[in-house]
Phi, psi and omega in degrees: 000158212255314183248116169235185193187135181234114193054062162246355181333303175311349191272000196213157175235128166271322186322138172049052142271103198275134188276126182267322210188099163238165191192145156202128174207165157055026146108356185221162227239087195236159164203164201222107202251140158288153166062046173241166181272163082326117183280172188287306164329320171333142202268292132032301221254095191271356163290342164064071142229171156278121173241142167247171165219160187256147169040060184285102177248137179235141198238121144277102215267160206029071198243136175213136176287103200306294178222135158229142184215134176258130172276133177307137186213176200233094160297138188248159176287202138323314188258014161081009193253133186312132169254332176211153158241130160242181190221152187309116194272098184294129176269129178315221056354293172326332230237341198300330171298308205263335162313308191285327158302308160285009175266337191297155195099331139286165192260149205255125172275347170178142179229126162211152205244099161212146225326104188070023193259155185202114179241141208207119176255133161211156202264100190271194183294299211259323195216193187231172167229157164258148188208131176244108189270047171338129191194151175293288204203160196255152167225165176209097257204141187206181178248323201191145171254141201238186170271155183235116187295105206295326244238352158297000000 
């Protein structure tokens, strides 16, 4: 890759960022993202603008999955009255491969690093899932910067 970073999470916006690809094997946790921004602050980015890129891949290193959850949600009538509750659903271990395979395509609402914890949201069409991740340290590799259209 043409561009790395190392502990920059902050340096990037994930929100509406398309999941292409996540894995986690051998301690380390990735995923290979679409849409995502690159801020002006980024160490990368000599345009001192918002720039995006395609097939960002971010890895998180000495990485163990804490919690992952498909999160619970409440379908309503018309009239505002509960029709079904589901209550949040843990994914197993055994399930993370076939989970992390039905995600791609979604989009992510937020990656974010608090302490040393990497909590990670994505946005299925109908419901969301959480995933907490533990980890040394995150990298994030690109290729090319592309414009970002501001008037979006």
């Amino acid at each position: 890759m043409k561009y790395k970073t190392t502990n920059e999470l902050e340096h990037f916006e994930f929100r509406d960022a398309c999941i292409a690809e996540m894995r986690a094997a051998n301690g380390v946790f990735s995923m290979i993202l679409d849409n995502v921004t690159i801020l002006p602050e980024n160490s990368c980015n000599r345009d001192i603008r918002r720039m995006r890129t395609n097939q960002l891949l971010f890895r998180i290193s000495e990485a163990a999955i804490e919690n992952f959850v498909e999160e619970g949600y409440r379908v309503y009538d018309a009239d505002g009255n509960i029709m079904r509750r589901e209550e949040d659903r843990p994914v197993e271990p055994e399930q993370y491969g076939d989970v992390f395979r039905e995600l791609e395509g979604c989009v992510l609402y937020a990656v974010e690093k608090k302490n040393g914890v990497y909590e990670i949201s994505i946005d299925t069409e109908d419901h969301t899932f959480f995933l907490r991740v533990a980890g040394e340290s995150d990298t994030e590799e690109w290729e090319r910067f592309m414009n970002l259209d501001e008037t979006l």
